[in-house]
SEDREN-409507 format. One record per residue (C-alpha): residue number from 0; residue in three letters; chain; y, z, x. Coordinates in Angstrom, 3 decimals, padded with zeros to 6 digits, m for minus. Example, Ala and Ser with C-alpha at 12.3 -4.5 7.8 and 13.67 -1.06 7.14 Angstrom:
BEGIN
<r num="0" residuo="ala" cadena="A" y="m004.500" z="007.800" x="012.300"/>
<r num="1" residuo="ser" cadena="A" y="m001.060" z="007.140" x="013.670"/>
REM end
This chain:
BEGIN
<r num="0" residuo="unk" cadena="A" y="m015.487" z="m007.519" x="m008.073"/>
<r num="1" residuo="unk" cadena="A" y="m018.055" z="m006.364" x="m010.832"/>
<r num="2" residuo="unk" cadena="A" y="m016.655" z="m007.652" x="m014.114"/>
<r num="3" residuo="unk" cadena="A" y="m016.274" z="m004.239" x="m016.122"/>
<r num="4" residuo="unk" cadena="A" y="m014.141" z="m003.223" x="m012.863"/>
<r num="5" residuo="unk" cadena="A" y="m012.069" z="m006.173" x="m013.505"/>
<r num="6" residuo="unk" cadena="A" y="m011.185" z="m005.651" x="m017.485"/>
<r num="7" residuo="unk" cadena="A" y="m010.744" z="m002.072" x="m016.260"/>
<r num="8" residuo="unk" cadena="A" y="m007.755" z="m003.518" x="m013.713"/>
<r num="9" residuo="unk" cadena="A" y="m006.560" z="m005.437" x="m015.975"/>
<r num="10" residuo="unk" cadena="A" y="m006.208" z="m002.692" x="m018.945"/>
<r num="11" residuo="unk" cadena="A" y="m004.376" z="m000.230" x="m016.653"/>
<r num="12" residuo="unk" cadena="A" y="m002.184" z="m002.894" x="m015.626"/>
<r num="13" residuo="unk" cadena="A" y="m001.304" z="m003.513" x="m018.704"/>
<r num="14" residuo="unk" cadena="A" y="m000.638" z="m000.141" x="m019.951"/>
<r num="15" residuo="unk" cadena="A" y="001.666" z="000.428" x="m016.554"/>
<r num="16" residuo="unk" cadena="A" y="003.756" z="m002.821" x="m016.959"/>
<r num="17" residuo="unk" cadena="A" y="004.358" z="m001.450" x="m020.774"/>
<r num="18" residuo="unk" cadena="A" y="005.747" z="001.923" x="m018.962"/>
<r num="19" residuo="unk" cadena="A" y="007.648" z="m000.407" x="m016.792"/>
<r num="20" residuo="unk" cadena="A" y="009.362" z="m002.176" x="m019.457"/>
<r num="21" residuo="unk" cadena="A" y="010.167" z="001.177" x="m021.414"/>
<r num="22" residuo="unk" cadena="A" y="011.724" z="002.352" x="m017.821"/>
<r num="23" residuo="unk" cadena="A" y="013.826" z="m000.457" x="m017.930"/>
<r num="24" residuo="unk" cadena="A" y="014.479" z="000.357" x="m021.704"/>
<r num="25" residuo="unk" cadena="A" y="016.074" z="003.940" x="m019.954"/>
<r num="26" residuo="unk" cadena="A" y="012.875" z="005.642" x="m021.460"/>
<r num="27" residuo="unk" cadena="A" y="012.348" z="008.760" x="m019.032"/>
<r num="28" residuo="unk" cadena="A" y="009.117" z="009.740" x="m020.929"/>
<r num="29" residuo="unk" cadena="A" y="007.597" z="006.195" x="m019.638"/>
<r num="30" residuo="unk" cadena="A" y="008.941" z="007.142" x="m016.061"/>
<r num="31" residuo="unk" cadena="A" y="007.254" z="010.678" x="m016.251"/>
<r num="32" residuo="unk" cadena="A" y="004.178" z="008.607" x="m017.544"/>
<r num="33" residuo="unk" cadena="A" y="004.532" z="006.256" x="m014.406"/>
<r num="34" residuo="unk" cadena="A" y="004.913" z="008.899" x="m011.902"/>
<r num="35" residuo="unk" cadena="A" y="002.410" z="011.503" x="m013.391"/>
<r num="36" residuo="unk" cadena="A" y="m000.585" z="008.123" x="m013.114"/>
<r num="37" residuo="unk" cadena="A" y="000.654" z="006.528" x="m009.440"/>
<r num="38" residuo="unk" cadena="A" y="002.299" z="009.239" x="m007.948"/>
<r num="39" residuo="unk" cadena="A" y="m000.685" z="010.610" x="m005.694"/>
<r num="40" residuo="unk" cadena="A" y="m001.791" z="006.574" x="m005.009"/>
<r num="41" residuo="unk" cadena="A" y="001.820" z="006.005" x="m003.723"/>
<r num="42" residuo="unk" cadena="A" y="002.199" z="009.336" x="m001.783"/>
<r num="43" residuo="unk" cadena="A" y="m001.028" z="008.717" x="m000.151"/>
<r num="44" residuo="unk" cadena="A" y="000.141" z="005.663" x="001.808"/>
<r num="45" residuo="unk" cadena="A" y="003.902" z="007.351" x="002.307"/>
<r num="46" residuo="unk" cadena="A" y="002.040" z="009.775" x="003.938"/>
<r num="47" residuo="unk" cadena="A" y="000.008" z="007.367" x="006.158"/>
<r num="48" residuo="unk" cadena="A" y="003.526" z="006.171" x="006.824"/>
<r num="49" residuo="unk" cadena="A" y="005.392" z="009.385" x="007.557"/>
<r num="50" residuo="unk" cadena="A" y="002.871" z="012.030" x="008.998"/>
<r num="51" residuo="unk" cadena="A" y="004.985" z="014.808" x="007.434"/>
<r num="52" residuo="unk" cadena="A" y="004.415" z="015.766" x="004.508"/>
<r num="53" residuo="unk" cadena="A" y="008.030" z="017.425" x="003.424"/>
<r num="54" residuo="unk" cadena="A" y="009.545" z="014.240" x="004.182"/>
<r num="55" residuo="unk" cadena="A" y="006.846" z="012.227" x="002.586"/>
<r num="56" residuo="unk" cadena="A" y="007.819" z="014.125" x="m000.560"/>
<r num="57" residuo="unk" cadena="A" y="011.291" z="013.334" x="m000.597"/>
<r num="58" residuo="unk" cadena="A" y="010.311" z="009.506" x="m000.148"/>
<r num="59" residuo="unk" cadena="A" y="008.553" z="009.547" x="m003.205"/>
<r num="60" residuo="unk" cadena="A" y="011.482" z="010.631" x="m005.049"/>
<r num="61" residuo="unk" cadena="A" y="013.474" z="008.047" x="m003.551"/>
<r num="62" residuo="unk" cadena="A" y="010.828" z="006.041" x="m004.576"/>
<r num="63" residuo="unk" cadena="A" y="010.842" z="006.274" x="m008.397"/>
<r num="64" residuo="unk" cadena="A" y="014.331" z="006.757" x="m008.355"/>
<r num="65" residuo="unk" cadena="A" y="014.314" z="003.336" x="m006.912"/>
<r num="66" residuo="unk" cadena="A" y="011.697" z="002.084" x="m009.894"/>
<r num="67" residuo="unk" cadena="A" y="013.871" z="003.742" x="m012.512"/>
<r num="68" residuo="unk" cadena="A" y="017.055" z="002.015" x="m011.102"/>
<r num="69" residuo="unk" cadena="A" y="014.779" z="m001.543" x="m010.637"/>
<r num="70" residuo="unk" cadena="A" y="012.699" z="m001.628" x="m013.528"/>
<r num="71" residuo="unk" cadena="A" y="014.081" z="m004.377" x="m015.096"/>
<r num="72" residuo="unk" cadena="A" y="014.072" z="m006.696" x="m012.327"/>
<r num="73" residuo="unk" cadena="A" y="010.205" z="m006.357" x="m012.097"/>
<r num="74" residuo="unk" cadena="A" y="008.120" z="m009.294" x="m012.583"/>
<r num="75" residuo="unk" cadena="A" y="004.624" z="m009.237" x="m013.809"/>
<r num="76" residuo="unk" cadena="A" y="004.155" z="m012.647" x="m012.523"/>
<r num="77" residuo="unk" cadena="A" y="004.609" z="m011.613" x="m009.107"/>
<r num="78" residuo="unk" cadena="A" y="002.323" z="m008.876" x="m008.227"/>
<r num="79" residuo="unk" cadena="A" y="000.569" z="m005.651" x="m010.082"/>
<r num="80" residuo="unk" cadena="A" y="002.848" z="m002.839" x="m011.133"/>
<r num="81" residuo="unk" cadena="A" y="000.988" z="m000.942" x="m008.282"/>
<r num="82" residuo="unk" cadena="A" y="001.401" z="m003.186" x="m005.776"/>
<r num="83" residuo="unk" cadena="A" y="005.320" z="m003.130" x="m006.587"/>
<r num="84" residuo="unk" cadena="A" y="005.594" z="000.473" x="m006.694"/>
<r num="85" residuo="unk" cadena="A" y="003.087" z="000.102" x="m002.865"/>
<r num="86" residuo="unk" cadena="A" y="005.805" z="m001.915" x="m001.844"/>
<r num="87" residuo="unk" cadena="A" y="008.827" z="m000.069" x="m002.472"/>
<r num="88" residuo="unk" cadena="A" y="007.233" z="003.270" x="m001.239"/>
<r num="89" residuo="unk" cadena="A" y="006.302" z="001.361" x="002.363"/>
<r num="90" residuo="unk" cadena="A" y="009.673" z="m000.203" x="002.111"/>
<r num="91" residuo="unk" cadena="A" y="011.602" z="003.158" x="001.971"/>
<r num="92" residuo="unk" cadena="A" y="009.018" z="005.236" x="004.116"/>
<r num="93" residuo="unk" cadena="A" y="009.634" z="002.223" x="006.657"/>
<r num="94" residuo="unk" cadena="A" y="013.395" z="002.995" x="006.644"/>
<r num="95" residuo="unk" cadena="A" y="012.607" z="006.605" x="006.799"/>
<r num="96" residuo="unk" cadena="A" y="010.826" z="005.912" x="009.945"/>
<r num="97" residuo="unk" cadena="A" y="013.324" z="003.863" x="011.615"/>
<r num="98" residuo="unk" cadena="A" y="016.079" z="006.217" x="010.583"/>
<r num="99" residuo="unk" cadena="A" y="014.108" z="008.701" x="013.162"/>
<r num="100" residuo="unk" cadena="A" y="012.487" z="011.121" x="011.009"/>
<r num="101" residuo="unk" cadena="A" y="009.267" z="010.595" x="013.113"/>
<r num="102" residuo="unk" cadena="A" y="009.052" z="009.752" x="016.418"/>
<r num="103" residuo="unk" cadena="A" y="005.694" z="010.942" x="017.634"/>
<r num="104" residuo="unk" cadena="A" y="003.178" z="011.585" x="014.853"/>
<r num="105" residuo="unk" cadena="A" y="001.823" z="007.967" x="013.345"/>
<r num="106" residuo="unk" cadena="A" y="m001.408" z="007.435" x="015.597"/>
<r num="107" residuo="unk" cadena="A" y="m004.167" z="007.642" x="013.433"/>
<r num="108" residuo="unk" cadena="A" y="m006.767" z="004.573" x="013.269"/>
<r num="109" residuo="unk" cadena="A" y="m006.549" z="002.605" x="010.181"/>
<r num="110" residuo="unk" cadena="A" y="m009.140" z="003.647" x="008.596"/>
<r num="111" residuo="unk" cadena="A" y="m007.308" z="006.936" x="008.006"/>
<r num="112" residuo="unk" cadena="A" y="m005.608" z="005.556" x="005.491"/>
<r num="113" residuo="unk" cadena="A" y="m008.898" z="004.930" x="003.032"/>
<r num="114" residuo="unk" cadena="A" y="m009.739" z="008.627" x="003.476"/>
<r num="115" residuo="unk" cadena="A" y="m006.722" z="010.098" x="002.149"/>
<r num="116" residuo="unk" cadena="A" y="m008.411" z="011.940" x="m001.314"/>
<r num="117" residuo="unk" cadena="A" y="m006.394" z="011.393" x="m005.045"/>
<r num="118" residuo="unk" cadena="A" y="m007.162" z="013.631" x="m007.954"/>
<r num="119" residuo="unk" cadena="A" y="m005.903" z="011.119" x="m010.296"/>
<r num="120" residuo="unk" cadena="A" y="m008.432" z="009.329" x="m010.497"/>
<r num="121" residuo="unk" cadena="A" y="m011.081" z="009.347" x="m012.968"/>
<r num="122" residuo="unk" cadena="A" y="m014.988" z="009.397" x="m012.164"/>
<r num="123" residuo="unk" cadena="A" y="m015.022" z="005.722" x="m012.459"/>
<r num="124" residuo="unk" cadena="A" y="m011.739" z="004.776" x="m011.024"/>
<r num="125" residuo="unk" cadena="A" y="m012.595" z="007.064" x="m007.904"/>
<r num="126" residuo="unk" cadena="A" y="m015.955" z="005.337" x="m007.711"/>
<r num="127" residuo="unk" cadena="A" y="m014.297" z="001.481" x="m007.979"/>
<r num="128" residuo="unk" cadena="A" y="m011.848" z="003.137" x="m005.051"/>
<r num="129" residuo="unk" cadena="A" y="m014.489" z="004.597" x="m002.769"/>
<r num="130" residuo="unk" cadena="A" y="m016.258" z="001.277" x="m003.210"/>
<r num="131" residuo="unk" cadena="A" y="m013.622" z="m000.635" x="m002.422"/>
<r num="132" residuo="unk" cadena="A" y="m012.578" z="001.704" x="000.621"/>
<r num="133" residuo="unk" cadena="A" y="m016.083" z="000.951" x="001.916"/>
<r num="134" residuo="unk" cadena="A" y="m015.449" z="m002.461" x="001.429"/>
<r num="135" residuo="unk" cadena="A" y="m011.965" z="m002.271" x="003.221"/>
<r num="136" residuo="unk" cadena="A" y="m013.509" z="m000.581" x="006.224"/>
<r num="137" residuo="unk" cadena="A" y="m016.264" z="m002.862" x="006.643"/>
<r num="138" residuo="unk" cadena="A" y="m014.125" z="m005.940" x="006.842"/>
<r num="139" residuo="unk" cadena="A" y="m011.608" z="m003.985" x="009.292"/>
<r num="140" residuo="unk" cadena="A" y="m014.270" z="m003.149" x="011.337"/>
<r num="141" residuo="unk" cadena="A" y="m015.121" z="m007.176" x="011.754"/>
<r num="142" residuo="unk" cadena="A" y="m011.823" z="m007.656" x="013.479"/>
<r num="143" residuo="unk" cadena="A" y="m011.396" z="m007.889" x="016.999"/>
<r num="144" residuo="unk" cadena="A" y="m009.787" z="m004.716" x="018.651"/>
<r num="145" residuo="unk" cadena="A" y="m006.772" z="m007.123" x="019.197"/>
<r num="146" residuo="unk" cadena="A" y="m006.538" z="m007.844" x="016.207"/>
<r num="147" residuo="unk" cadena="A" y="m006.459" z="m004.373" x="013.952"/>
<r num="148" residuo="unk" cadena="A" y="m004.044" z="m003.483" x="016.227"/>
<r num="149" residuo="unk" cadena="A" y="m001.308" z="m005.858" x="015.847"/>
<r num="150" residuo="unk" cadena="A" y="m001.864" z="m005.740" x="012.460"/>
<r num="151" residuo="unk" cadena="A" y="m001.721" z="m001.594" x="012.165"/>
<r num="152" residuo="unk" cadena="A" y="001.647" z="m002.169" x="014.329"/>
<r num="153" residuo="unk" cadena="A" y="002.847" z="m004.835" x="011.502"/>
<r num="154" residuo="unk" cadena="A" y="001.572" z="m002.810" x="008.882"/>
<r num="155" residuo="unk" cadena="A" y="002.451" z="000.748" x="009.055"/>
<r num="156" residuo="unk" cadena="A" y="004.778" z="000.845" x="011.742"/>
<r num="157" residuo="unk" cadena="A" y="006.452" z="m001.691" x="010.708"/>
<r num="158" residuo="unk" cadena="A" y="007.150" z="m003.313" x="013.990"/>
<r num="159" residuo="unk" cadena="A" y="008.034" z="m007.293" x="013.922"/>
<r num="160" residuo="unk" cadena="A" y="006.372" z="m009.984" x="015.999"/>
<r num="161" residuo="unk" cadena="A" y="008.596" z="m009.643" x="018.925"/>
<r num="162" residuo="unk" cadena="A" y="008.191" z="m005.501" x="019.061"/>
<r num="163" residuo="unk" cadena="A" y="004.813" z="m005.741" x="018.758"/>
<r num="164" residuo="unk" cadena="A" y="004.673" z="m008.093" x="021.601"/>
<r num="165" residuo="unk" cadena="A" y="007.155" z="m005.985" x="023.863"/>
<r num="166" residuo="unk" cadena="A" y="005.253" z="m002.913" x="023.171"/>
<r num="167" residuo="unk" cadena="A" y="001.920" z="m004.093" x="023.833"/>
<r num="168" residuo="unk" cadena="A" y="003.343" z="m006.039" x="026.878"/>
<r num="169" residuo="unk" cadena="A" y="001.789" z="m009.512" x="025.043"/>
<r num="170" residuo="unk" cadena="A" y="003.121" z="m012.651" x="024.785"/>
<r num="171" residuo="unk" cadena="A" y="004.687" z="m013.212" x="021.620"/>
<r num="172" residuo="unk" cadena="A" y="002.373" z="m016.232" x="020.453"/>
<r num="173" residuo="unk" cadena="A" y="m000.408" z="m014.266" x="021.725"/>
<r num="174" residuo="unk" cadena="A" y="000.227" z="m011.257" x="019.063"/>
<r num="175" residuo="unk" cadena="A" y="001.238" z="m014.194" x="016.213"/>
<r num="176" residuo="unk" cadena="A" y="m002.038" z="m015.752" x="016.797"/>
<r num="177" residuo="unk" cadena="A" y="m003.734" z="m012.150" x="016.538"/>
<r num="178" residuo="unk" cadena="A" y="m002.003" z="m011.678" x="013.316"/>
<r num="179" residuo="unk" cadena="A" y="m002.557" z="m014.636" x="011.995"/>
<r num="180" residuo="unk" cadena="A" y="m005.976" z="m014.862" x="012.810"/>
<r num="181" residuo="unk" cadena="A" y="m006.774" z="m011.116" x="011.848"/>
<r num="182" residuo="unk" cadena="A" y="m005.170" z="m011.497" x="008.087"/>
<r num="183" residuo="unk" cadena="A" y="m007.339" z="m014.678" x="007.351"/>
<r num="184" residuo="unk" cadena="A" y="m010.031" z="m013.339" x="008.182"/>
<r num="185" residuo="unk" cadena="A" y="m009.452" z="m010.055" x="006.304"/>
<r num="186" residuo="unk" cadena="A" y="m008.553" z="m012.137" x="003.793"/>
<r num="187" residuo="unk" cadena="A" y="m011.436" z="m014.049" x="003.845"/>
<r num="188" residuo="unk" cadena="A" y="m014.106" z="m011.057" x="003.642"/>
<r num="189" residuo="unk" cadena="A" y="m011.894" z="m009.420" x="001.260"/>
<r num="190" residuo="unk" cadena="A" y="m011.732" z="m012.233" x="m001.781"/>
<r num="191" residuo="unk" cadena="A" y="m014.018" z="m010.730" x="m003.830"/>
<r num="192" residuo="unk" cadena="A" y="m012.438" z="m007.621" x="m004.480"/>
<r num="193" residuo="unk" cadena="A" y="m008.885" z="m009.828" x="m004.731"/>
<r num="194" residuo="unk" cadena="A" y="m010.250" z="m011.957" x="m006.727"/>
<r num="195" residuo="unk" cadena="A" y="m010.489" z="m010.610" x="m010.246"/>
<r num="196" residuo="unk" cadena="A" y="m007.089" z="m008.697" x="m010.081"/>
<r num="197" residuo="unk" cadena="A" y="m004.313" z="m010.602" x="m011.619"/>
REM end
C-alpha cells in the first residue's frame, strides 16, 4: 500500500468513526452523512449478494437502520467503520437470501463483484479502488479452480462447510482444506494492500 494511500485510509476512517459516534449520540445529520459517503460501496456488494436490485434497495435500508440502532456498540478496535457497515449489509442480504427472495440469479464469477462502478468516489479514491480491484483479481486468479469456488460458495452464498460439501458432492475435509488453503494464500498475496489499513 503506497503511503499517501494509507494516511488517506486512515483520515476517512477517522472522519466515519466520528459520524459513528454522533449516530450513537441520536444525531440523524451524522447518519445522512454516513449513508450519503458508503451507501453506493455497501449497495454494491448487497447487490453482488441479491441479484435484484428492488430488493437490494430495501436491504440497504435495513442496513442503516441496523447502524443507527447499533452505533454505539461499534468498536473501532475491531475493524474499519466500512468493514462493519460490509458486514452488516452481507449479514442481512445473507438472511434475505435464505429467506427465499432469490433462488436462481447469484451465478456470476467473482470477479463480478470488483466491476460493480461507484460514483462516490473521488478521482483518487476511484484510482486507489481500481488499483486495488486489479490487485484483488490478480491474486483470485492464483487460486486453484477448487479453491475460488468454495470460497465464492462461503462467501456470497453464504453456504457453511457441510453445504458446500453436499452441493459440490465433496468430502467435507476436502472443501475445509480448499478453504483453508485458498484464504491463506489470498491472504498471503494480499498483505500489502492489508497492511497499512488499521
Amino acid at each position: 500500500m503506497f503511503p499517501q494511500e494509507s494516511v488517506d485510509s486512515r483520515t476517512r476512517d477517522q472522519d466515519w468513526i466520528a459520524l459513528i459516534r454522533r449516530v450513537a449520540d441520536g444525531d440523524q445529520s451524522a447518519l445522512t452523512t454516513l449513508y450519503d459517503t458508503t451507501s453506493r460501496l455497501v449497495f454494491g456488494l448487497i447487490l453482488r449478494i441479491l441479484s435484484d436490485r428492488a430488493v437490494a434497495e430495501e436491504v440497504l435500508l435495513d442496513v442503516y437502520s441496523q447502524a443507527w440502532r447499533q452505533a454505539g456498540l461499534y468498536n473501532d478496535q475491531r475493524g474499519t467503520p466500512l468493514a462493519w457497515l460490509m458486514t452488516i449489509a452481507r449479514s442481512r442480504a445473507l438472511d434475505r437470501l435464505r429467506s427465499g427472495w432469490q433462488e436462481s440469479q447469484r451465478k456470476e464469477p467473482l470477479e463480478a463483484a470488483s466491476d460493480a462502478r461507484t460514483t462516490l468516489a473521488s478521482p483518487e479514491e476511484a484510482t486507489v479502488m481500481s488499483e486495488r480491484q486489479q490487485f484483488v483479481r490478480s491474486a483470485l486468479s492464483m487460486l486453484s479452480p477448487e479453491q475460488r469456488e468454495v470460497i465464492e460458495l462461503a462467501y456470497y452464498s453464504g453456504l457453511s462447510h457441510s453445504e458446500i460439501a453436499a452441493k459440490l458432492g465433496q468430502p467435507l475435509g476436502t472443501v475445509k482444506t480448499r478453504t483453508r488453503l485458498g484464504m491463506m494464500k489470498l491472504r498471503e498475496m494480499l498483505s500489502p494492500v492489508l497492511e497499512g489499513q488499521p
